[in-house]
C-alpha positions in Angstrom: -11.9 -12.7 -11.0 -9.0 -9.8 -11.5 -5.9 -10.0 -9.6 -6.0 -7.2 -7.3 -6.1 -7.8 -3.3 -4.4 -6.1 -0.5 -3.7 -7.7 2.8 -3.9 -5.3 5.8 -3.4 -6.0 9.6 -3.5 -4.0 12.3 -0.3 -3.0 15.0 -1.3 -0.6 17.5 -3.2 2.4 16.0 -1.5 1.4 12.7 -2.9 -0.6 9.7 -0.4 -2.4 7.7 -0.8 -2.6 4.1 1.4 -6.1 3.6 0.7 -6.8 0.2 -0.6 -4.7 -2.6 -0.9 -6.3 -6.6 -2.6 -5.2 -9.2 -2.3 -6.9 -12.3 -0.3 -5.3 -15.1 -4.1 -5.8 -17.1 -5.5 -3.5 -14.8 -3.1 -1.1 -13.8 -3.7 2.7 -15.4 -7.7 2.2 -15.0 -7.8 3.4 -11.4 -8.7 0.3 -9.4 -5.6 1.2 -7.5 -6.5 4.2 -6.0 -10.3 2.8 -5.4 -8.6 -0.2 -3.9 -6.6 2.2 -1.7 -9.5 4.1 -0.7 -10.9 1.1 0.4 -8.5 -0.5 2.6 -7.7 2.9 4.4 -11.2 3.2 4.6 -11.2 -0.2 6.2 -8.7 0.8 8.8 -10.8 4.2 9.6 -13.6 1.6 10.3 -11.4 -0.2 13.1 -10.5 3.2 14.7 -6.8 3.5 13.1 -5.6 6.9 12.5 -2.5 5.4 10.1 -1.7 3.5 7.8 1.7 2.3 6.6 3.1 0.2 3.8 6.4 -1.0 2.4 8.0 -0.6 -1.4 10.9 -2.0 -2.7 13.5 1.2 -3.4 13.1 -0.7 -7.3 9.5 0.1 -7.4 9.6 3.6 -8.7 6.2 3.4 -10.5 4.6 1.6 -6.9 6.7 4.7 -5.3 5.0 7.2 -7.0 1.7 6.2 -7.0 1.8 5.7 -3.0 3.0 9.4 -2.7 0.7 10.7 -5.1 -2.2 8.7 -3.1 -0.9 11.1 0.2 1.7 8.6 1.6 5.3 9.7 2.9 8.8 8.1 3.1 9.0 7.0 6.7 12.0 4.5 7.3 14.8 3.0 5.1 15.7 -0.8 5.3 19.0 -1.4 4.2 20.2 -5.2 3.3 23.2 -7.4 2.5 23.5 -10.1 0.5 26.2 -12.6 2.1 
């Protein structure tokens, strides 16, 4: 078994991507884009017209491969460390 799983939920006519890991083995092969494909394929099956996921700001590789799949910057979260 390879370590690659989303986890997707639904909010409104959204569908969440809430986790998304693929093992360093596997990454460059394209399992990431068919495992893309399939979860936005799994929200279009439920009737949701979006999809939205987060990235840490750190995560340029993760960054770039979620724009190159189509998706957008959509909202900033800043945070402070206290």
């Amino acid at each position: 078994m390879s370590e690659i799983w989303a986890l997707i939920r639904a909010s409104s006519a959204t569908g969440v991507v809430t986790d998304f890991v693929v093992a360093e083995s596997h990454r460059g092969t394209g399992v990431a884009s068919e495992l893309m494909r399939q979860a936005e394929d799994f929200c279009q099956s439920l009737g949701l017209s979006t999809v939205k996921l987060s990235v840490l700001h750190a995560k340029s590789v993760a960054r770039g491969f979620y724009e190159k799949s189509g998706y957008l910057p959509y909202e900033a979260v800043y945070r402070k460390v206290l």
